[in-house]
DSSP file (Angstrom, degrees, kcal/mol; ACC not computed):
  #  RESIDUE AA STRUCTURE BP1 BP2  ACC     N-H-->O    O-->H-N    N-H-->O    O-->H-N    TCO  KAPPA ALPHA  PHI   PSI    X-CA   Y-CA   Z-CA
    1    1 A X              0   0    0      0, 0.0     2,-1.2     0, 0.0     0, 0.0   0.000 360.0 360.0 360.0 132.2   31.9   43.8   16.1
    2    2 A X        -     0   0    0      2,-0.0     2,-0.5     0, 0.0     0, 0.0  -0.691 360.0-164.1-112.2  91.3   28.4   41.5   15.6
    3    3 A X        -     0   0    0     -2,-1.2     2,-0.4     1,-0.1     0, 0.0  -0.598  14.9-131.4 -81.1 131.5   30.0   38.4   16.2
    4    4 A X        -     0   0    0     -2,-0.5     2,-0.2     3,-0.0    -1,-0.1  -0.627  20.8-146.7 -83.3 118.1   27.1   35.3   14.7
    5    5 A X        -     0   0    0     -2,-0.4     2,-0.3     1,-0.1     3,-0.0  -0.502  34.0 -91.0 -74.1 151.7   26.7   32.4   17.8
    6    6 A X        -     0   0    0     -2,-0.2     2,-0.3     1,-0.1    -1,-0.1  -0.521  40.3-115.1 -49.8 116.1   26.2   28.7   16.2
    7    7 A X        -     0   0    0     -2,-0.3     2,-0.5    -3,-0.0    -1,-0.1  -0.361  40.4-160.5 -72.9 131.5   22.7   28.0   15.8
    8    8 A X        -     0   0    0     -2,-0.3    -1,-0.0     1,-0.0    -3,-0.0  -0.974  21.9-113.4-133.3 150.9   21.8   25.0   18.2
    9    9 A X        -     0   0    0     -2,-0.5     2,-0.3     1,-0.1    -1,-0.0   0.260  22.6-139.8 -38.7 141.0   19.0   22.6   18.3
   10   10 A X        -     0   0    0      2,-0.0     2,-0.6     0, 0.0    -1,-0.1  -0.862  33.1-123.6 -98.3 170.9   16.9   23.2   21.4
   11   11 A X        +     0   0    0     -2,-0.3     2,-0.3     2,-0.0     0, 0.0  -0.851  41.5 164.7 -96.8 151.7   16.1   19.1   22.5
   12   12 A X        -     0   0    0     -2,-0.6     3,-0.3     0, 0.0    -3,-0.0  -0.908  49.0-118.1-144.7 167.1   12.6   18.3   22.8
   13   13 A X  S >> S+     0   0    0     -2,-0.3     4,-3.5     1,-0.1     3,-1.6   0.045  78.4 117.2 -76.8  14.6   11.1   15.0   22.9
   14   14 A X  H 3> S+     0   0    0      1,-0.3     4,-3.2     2,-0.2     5,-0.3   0.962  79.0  43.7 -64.9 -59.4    9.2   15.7   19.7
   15   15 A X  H 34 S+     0   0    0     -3,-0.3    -1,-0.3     1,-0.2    -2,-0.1   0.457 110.9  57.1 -74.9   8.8   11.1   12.6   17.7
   16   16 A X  H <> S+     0   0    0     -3,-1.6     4,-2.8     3,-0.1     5,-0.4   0.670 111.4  38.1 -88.2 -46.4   10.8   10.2   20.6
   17   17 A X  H  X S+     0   0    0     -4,-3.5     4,-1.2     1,-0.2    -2,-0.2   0.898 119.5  46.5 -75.9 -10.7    7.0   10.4   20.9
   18   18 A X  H  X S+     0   0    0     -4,-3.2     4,-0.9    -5,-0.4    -1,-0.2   0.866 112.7  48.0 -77.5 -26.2    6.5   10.5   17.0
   19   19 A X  H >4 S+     0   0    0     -5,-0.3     3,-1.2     1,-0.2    -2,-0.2   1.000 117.8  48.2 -84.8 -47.9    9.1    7.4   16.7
   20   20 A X  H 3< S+     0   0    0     -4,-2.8     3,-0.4     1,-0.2    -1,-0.2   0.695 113.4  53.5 -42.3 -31.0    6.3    5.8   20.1
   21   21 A X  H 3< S+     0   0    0     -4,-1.2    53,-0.4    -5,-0.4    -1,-0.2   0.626 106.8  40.4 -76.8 -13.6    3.4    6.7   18.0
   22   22 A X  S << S+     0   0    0     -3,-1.2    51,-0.4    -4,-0.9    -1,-0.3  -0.780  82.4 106.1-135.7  58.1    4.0    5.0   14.7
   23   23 A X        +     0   0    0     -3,-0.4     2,-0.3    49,-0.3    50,-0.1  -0.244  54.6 100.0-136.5  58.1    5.3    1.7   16.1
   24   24 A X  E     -A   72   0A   0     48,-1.5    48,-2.9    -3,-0.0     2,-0.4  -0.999  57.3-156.8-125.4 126.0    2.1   -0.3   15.3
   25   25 A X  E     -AB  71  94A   0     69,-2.9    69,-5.1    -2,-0.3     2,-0.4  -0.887  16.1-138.1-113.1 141.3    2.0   -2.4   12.5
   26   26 A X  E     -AB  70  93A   0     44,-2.0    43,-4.2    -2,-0.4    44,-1.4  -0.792  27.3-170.6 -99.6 109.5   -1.2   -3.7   10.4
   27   27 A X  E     -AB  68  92A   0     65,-2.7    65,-1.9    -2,-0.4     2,-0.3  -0.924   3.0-161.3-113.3 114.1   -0.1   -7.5    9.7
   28   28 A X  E     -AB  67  91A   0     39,-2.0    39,-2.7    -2,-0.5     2,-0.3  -0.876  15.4-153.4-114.5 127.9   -2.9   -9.7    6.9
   29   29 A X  E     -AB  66  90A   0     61,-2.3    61,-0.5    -2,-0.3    37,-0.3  -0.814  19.5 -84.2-120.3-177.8   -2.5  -13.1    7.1
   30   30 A X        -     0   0    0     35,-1.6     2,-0.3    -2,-0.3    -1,-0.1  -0.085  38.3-177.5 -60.4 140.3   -3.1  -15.9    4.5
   31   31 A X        -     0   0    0      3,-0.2    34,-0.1    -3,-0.0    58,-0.0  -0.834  28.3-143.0-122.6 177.3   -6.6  -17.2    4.1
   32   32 A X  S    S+     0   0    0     -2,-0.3    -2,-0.1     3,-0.0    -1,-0.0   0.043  96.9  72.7-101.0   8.2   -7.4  -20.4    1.6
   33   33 A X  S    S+     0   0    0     55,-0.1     2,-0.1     2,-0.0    56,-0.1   0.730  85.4  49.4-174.5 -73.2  -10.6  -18.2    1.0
   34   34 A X  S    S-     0   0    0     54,-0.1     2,-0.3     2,-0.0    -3,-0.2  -0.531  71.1-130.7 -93.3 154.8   -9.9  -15.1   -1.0
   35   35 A X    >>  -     0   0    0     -2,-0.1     4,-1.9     1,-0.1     3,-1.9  -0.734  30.6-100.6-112.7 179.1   -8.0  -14.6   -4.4
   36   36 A X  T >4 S+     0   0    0      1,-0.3     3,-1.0    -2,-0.3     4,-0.5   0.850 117.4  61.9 -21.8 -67.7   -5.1  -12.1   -5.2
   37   37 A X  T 3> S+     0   0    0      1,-0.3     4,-0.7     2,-0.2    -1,-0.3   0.637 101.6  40.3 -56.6 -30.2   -7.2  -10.2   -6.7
   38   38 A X  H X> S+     0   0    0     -3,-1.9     4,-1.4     2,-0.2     3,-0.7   0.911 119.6  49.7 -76.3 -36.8   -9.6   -9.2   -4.1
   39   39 A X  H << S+     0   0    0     -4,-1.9    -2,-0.2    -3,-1.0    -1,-0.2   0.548 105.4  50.4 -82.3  -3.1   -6.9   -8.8   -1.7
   40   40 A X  H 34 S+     0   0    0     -4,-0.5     4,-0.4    -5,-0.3    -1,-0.3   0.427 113.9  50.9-111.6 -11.8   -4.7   -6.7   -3.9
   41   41 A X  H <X S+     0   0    0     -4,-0.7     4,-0.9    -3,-0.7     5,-0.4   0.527 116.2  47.8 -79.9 -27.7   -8.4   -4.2   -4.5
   42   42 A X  H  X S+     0   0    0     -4,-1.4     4,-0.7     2,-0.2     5,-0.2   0.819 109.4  44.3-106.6 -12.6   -8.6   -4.3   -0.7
   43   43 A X  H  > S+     0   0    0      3,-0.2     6,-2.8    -5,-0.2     4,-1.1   0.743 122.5  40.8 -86.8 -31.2   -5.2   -3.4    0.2
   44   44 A X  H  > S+     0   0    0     -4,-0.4     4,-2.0     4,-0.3    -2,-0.2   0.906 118.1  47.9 -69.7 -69.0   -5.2   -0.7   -2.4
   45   45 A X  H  < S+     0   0    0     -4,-0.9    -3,-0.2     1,-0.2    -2,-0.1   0.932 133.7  15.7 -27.3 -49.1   -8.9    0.4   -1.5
   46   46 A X  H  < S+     0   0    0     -4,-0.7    -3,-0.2    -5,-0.4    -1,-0.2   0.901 131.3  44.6-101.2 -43.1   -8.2    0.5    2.2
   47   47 A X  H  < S-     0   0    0     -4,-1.1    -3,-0.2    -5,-0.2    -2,-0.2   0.177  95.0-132.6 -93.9   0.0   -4.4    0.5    2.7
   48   48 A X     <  +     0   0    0     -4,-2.0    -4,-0.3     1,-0.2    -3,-0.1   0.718  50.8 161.2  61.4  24.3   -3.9    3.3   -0.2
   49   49 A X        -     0   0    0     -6,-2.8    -1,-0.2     1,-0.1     2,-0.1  -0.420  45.7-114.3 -78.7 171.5   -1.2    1.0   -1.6
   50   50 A X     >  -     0   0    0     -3,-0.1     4,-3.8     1,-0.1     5,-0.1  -0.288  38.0-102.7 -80.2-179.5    0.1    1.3   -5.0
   51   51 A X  H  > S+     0   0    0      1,-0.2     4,-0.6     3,-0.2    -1,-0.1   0.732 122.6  38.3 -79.2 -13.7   -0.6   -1.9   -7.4
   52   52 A X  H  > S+     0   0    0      2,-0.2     4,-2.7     3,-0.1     5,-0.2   0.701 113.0  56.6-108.2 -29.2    2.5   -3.7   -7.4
   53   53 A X  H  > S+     0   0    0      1,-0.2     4,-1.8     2,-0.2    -2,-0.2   0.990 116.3  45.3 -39.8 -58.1    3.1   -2.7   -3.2
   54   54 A X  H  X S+     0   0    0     -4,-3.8     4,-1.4     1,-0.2    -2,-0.2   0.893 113.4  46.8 -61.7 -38.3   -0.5   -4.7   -3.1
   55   55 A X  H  X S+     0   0    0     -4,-0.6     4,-1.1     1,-0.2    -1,-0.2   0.832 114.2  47.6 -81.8 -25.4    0.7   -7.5   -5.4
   56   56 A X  H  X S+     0   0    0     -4,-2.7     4,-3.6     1,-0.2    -1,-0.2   0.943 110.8  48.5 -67.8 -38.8    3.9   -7.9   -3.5
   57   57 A X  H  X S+     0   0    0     -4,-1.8     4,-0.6    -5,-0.2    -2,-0.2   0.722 110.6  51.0 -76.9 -30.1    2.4   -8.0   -0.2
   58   58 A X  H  X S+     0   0    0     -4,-1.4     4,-1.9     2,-0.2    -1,-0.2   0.735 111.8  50.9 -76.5 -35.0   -0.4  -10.8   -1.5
   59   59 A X  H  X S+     0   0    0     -4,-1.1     4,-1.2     2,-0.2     5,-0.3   0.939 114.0  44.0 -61.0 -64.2    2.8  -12.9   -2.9
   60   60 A X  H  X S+     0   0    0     -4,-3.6     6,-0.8     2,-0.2     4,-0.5   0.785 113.9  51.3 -62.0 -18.1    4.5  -12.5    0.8
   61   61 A X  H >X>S+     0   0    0     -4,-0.6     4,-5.3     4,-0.2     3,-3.2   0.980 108.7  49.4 -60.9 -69.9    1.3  -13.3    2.3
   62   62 A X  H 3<5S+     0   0    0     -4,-1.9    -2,-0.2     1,-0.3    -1,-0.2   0.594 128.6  22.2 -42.6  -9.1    0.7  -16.6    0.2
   63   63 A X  H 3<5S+     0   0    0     -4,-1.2    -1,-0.3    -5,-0.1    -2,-0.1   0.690 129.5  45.0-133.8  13.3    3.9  -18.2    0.7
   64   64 A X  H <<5S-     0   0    0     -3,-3.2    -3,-0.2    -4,-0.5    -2,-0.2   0.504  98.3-133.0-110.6 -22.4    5.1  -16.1    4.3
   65   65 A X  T  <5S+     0   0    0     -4,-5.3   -35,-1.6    -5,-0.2    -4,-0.2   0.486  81.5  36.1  64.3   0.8    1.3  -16.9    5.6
   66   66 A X  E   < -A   29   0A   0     -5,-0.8     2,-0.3    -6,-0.8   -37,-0.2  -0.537  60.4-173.0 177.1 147.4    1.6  -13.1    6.5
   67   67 A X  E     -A   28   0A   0    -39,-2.7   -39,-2.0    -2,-0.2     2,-1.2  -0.790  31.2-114.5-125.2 159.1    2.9   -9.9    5.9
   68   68 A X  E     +A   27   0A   0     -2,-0.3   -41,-0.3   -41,-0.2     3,-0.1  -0.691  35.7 172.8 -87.8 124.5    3.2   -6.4    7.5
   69   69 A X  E     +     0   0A   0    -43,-4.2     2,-0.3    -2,-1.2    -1,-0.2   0.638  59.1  20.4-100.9   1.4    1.1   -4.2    5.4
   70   70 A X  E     -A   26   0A   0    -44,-1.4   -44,-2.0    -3,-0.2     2,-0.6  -0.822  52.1-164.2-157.1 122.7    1.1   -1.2    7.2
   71   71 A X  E     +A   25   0A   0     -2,-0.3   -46,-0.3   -46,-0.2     2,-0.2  -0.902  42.5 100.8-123.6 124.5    3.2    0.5   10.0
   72   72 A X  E    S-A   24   0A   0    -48,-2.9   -48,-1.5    -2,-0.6     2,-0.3  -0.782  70.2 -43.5-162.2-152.2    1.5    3.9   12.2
   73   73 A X    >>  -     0   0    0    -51,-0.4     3,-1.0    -2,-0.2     4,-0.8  -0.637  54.9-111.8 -90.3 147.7    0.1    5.0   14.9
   74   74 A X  H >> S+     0   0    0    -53,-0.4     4,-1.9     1,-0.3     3,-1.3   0.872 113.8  66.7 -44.6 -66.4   -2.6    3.0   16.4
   75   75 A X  H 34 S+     0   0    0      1,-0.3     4,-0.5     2,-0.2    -1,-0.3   0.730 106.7  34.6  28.7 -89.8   -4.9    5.6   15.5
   76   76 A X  H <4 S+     0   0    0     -3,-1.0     4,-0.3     1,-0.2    -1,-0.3   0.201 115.8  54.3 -99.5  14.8   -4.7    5.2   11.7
   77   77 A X  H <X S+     0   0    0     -3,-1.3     4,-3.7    -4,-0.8    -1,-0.2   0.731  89.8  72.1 -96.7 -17.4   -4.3    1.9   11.6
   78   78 A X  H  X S+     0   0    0     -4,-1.9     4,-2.7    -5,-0.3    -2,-0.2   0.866  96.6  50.4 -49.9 -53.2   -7.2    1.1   13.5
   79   79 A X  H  > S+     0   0    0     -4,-0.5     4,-1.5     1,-0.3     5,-0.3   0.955 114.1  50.6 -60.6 -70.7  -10.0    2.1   10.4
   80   80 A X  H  4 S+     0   0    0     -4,-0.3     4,-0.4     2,-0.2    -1,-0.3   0.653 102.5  53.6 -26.3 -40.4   -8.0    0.0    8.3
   81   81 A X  H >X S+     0   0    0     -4,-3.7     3,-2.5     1,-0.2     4,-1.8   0.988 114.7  41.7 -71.0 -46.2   -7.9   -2.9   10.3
   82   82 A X  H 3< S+     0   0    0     -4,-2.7     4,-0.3     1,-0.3    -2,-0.2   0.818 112.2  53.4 -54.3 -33.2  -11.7   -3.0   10.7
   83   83 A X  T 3< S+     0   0    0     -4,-1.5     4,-0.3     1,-0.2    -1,-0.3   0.408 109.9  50.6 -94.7  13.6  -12.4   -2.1    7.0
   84   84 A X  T <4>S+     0   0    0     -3,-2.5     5,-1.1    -4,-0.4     4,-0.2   0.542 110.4  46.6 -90.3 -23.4  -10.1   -5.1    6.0
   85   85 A X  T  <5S+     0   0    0     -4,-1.8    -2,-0.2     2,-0.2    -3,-0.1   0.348 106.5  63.6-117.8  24.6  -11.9   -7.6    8.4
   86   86 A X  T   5S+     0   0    0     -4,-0.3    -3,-0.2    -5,-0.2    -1,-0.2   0.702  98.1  51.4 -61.1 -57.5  -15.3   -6.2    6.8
   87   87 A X  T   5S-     0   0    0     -4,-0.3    -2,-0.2     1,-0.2    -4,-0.1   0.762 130.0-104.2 -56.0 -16.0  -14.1   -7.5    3.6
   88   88 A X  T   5S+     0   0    0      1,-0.3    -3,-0.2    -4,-0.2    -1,-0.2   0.362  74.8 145.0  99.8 -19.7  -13.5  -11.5    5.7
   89   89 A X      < -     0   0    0     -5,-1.1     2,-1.1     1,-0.1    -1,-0.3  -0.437  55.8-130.9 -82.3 161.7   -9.6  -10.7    5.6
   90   90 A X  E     +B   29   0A   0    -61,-0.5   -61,-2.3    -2,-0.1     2,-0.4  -0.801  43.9 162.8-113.8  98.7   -8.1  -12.2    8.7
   91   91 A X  E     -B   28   0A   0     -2,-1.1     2,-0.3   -63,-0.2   -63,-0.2  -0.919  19.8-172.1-127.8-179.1   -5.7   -8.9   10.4
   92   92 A X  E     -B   27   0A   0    -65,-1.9   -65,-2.7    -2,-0.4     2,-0.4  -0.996  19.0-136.3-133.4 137.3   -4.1   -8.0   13.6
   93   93 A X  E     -B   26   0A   0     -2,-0.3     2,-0.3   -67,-0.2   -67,-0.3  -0.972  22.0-163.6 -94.1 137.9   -2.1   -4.7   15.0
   94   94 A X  E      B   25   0A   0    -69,-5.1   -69,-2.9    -2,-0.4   -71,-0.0  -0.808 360.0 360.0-122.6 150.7    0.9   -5.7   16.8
   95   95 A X              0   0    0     -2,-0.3    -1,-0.1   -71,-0.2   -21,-0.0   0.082 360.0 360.0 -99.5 360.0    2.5   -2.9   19.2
């Protein structure tokens, strides 16, 4: 008789170091300087957001003075942050 064992998981660390890698966030804060519109082209341009993700995030800026617009590994946030503060917009990655 070909009795079938229970498949089990082997553990690996796989989902600790992905969950360690992607826990950087891209944060844009408010300037008096730029208007929606540029900032809702540059979060789409640069941040691949859709148009109403970018128009929400420009809303929470103006009246939060900042929002997270992006959460990944340091890695891929890095291009972004620099080709947002080429455009004059004021971000940070927080760890």
């Amino acid at each position: 008789m070909n009795e079938q064992k229970p498949y089990v998981s082997p553990e690996t660390n796989e989902d600790v170091d992905t969950l360690e890698d992607s826990g950087c966030t891209l944060v844009l804060y408010n300037d008096d300087v730029h208007s929606f519109d540029y900032v809702i082209k540059a979060l789409v341009d640069i941040c691949r957001h859709t148009e109403e993700q970018a128009e929400q995030c420009a809303i929470i800026v103006h009246c939060h003075g900042k929002c997270a617009v992006k959460h990944g590994a340091y890695s891929d946030l890095l291009p972004m942050h620099s080709a947002l503060l080429d455009k004059q917009l004021t971000t940070e990655i927080q760890e």
